[in-house]
C-alpha positions as a printed NumPy array, in Angstrom:
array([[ 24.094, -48.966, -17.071],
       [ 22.205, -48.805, -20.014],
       [ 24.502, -47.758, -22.744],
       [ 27.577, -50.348, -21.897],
       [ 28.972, -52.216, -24.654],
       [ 29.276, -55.227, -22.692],
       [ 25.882, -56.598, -20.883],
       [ 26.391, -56.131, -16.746],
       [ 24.012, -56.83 , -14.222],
       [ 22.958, -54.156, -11.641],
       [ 25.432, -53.004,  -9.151],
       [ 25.203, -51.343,  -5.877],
       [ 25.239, -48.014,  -5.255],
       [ 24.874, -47.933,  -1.627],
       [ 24.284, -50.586,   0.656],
       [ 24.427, -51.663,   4.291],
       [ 22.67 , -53.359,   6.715],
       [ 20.039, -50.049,   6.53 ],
       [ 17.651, -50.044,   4.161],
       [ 17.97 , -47.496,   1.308],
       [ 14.716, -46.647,  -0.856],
       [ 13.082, -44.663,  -2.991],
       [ 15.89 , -42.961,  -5.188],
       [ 15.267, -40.137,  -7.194],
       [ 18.48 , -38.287,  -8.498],
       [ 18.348, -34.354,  -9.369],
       [ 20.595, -33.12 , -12.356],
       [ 19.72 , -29.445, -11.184],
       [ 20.967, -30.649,  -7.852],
       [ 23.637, -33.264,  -8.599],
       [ 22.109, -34.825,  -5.482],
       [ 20.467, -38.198,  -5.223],
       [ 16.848, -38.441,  -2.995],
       [ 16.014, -41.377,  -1.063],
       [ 14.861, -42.947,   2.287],
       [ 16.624, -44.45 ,   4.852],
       [ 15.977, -46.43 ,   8.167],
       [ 19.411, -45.573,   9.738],
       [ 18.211, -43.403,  12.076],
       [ 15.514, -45.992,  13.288],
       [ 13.192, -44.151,  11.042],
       [ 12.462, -43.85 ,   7.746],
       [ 13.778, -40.289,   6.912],
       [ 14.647, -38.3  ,   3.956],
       [ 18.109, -38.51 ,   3.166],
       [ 20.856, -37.071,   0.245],
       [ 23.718, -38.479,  -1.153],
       [ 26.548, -37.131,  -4.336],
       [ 25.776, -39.965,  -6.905],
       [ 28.635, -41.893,  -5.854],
       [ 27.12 , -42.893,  -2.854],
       [ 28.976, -40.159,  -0.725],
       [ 28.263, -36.981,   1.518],
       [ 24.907, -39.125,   2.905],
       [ 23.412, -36.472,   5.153],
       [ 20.148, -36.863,   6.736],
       [ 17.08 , -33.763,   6.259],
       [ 14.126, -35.087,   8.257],
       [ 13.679, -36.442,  11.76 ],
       [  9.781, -36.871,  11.237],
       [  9.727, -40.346,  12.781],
       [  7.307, -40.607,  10.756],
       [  7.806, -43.132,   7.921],
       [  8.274, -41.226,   5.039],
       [  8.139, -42.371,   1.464],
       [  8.706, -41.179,  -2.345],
       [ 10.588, -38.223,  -2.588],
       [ 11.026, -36.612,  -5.466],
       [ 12.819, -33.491,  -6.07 ],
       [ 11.471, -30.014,  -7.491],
       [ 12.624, -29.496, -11.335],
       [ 15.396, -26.834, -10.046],
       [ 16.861, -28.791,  -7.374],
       [ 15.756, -26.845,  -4.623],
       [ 13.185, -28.475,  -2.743],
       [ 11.997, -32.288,  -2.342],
       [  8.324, -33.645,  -2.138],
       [  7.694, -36.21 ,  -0.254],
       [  4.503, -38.326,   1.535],
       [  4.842, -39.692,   5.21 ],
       [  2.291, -41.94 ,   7.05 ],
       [  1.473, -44.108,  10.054],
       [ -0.912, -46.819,   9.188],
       [ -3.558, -44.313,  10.187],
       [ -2.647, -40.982,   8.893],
       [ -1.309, -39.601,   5.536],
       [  0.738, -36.27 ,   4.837],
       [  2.359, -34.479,   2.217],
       [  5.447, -32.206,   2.423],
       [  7.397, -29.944,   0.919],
       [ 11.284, -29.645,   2.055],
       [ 13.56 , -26.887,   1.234],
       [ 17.132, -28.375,   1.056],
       [ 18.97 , -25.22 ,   1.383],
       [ 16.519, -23.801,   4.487],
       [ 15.805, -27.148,   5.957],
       [ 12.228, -25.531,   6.33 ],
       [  9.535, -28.313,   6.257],
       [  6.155, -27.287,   5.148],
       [  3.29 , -29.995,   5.486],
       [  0.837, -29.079,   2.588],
       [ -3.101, -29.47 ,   3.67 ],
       [ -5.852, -30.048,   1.782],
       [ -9.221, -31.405,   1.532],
       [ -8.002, -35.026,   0.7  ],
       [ -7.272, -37.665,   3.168],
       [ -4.794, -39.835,   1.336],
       [ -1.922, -38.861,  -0.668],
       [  0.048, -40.976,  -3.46 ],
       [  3.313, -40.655,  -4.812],
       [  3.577, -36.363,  -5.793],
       [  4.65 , -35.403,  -8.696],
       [  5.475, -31.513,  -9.086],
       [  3.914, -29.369, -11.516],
       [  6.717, -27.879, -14.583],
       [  6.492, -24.255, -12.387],
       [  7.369, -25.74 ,  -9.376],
       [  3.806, -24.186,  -7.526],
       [  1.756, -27.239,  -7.044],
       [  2.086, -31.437,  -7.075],
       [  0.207, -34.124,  -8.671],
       [ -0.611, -36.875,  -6.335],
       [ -3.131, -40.035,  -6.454],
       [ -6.427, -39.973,  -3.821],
       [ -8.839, -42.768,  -4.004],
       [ -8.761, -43.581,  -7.63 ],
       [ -8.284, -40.232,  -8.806],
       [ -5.372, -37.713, -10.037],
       [ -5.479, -34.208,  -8.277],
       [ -3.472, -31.533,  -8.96 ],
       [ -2.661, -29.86 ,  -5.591],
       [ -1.604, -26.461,  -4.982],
       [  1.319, -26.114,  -2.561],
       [  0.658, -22.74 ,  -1.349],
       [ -3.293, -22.98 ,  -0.652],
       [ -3.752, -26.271,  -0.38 ],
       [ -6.38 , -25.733,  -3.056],
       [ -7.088, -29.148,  -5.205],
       [ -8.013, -30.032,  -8.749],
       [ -9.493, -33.496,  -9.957],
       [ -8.415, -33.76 , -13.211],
       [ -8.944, -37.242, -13.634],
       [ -9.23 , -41.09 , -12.432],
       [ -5.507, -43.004, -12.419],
       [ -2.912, -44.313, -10.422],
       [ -0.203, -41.913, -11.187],
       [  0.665, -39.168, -13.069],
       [  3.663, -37.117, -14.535],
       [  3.688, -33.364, -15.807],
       [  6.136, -34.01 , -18.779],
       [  5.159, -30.091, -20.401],
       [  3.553, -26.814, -19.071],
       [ -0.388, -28.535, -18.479],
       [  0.855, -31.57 , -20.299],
       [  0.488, -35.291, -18.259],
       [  1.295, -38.588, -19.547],
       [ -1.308, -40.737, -16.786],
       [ -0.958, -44.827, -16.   ],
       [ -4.723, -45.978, -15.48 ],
       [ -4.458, -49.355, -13.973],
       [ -6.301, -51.72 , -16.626],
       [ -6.869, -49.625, -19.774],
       [ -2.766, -48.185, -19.773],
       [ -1.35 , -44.78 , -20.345],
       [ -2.953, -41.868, -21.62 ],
       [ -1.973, -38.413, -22.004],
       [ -3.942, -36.076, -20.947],
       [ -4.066, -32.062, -21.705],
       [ -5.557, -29.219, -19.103],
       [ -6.824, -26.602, -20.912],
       [ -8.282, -24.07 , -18.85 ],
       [-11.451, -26.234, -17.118],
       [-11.491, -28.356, -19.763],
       [ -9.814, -31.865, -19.688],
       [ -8.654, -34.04 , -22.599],
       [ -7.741, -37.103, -23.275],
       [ -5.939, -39.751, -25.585],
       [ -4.557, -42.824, -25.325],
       [ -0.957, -43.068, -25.663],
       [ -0.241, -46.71 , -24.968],
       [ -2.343, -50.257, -24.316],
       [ -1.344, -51.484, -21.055],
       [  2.12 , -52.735, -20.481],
       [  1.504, -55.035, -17.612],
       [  3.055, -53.006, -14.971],
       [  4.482, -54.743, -11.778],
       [  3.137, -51.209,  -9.996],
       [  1.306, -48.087, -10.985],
       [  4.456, -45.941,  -9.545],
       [  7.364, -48.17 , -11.338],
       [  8.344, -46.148, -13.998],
       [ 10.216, -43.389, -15.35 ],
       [  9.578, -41.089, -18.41 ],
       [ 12.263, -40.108, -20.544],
       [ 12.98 , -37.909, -23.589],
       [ 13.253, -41.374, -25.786],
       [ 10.18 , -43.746, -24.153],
       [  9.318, -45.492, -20.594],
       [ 11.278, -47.561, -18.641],
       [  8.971, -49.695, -16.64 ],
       [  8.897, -53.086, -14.092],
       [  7.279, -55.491, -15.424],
       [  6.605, -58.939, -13.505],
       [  5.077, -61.993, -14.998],
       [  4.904, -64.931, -12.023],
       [  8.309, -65.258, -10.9  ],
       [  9.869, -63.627, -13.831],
       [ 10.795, -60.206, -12.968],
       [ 12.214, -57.869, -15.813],
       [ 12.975, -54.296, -16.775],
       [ 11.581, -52.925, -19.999],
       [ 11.529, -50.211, -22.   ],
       [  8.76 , -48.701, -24.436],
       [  9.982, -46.287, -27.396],
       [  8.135, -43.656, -27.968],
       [  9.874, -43.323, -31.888],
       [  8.821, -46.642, -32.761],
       [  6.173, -47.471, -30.08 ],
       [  7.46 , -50.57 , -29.206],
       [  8.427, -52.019, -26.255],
       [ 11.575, -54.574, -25.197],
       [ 13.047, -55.542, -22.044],
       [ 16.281, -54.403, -21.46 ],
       [ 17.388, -56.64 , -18.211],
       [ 15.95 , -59.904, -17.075],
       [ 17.152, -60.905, -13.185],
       [ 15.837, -63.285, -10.879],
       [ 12.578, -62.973,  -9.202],
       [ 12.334, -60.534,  -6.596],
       [ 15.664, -59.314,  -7.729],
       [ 14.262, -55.432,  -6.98 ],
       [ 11.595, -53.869,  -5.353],
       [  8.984, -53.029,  -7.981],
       [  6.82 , -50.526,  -5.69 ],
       [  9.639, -48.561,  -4.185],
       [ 10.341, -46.339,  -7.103],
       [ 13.22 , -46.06 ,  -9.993],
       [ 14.916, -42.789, -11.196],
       [ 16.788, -42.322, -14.42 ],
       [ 20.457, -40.115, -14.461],
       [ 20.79 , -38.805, -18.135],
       [ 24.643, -37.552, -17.348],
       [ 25.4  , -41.522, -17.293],
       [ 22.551, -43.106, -18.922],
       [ 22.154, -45.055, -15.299],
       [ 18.425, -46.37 , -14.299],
       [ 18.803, -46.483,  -9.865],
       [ 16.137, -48.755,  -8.211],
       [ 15.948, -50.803,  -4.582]])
């Protein structure tokens, strides 16, 4: 909880002796996104955000990982592999109709979806493409670990070593600024963009923290300091605005 009065430690949301990963919480939706080994898989699963109504939407068995739900709460993104093969998918929730998008690259990161809901952004060898669901069609646009679409051809990009940037698409022309120096991220998908700044893990030998960098002020602090390996710093965090909540494994 970020806005408590009173300091509290993180609290579970859902837990048993399944593993539960990868949240990511729709307000168009009012449904929370994440993975889960119950089946004997990892599948894509929903919940309400009180932990209820868990229903299961994939039986891949095909380890899946990082949804991420489409901007109007319709359909999820998410990337599934074996050790040998990678894939990227587009569920509808209402339709339960799985489309597996193809393209020309052989490796897909963490998606992010475009603002008109008609393509993703996902990491391939170094590099950020911009992947259209539809065609398959790709876009480099440039080199980085991960990227989010925060405005209409608007991306605010982590480059591993040199920090964020944001970066503008402009017809076939790219360009770019830096934003912020790098802020020691614990993993090029652990953070979150928000209206106010970046929430981010950050992990310095075996002290593992959760920080925030203002966008107002462009500083950054750390807003909750646990023990080390307290949380999962590659499995993904997703912010609720309705309760001011930050969910991570």
């Amino acid at each position: 909880e970020l806005d408590s009065d009173v300091a509290a430690s993180p609290f579970p949301l859902i837990q048993s002796e399944f593993n539960f990963r990868f949240p990511d919480y729709s307000e168009a939706a009012e449904k929370l996104a994440f993975i889960s080994n119950e089946s004997g898989f990892d599948e894509i699963w929903v919940a309400g955000l009180d932990g209820t109504e868990r229903r299961q939407l994939t039986q891949l068995q095909f380890h899946a990982h990082n949804p991420v739900w489409s901007l109007d709460g319709k359909k999820i993104a998410f990337t599934a592999n074996n050790g040998q093969e990678s894939r990227l998918y587009v569920l509808d929730v209402l339709t339960s109709q799985l489309t597996q998008v193809n393209s020309e690259l052989n490796y897909y990161g963490k998606a992010r979806w475009s603002q008109d809901n008609k393509a993703l952004h996902s990491v391939s060898s170094g590099d950020v493409y911009r992947i259209d669901i539809a065609s398959g069609a790709t876009r480099r646009i440039t080199n980085g670990s991960h990227a989010v679409e925060i405005a209409q051809n608007q991306l605010i990009v982590y480059k591993r070593g040199s920090g964020f940037w944001q970066v503008n698409l402009n017809d076939e022309v790219v360009n770019e600024a830096l934003l912020i120096e790098d802020l020691a991220l614990a993993n090029s998908t652990g953070w979150h963009v928000t209206n106010e700044g970046i929430y981010y893990f950050k992990v310095r030998g075996y002290d593992y923290r959760l920080s925030f960098y203002d966008f107002n002020n462009k500083q950054d602090k750390d807003v909750l300091r646990v023990p080390e390996r307290a949380f999962s710093r590659s499995r993904g965090m997703s912010f609720v605005p309705s309760k001011q909540w930050l969910l991570f494994t």
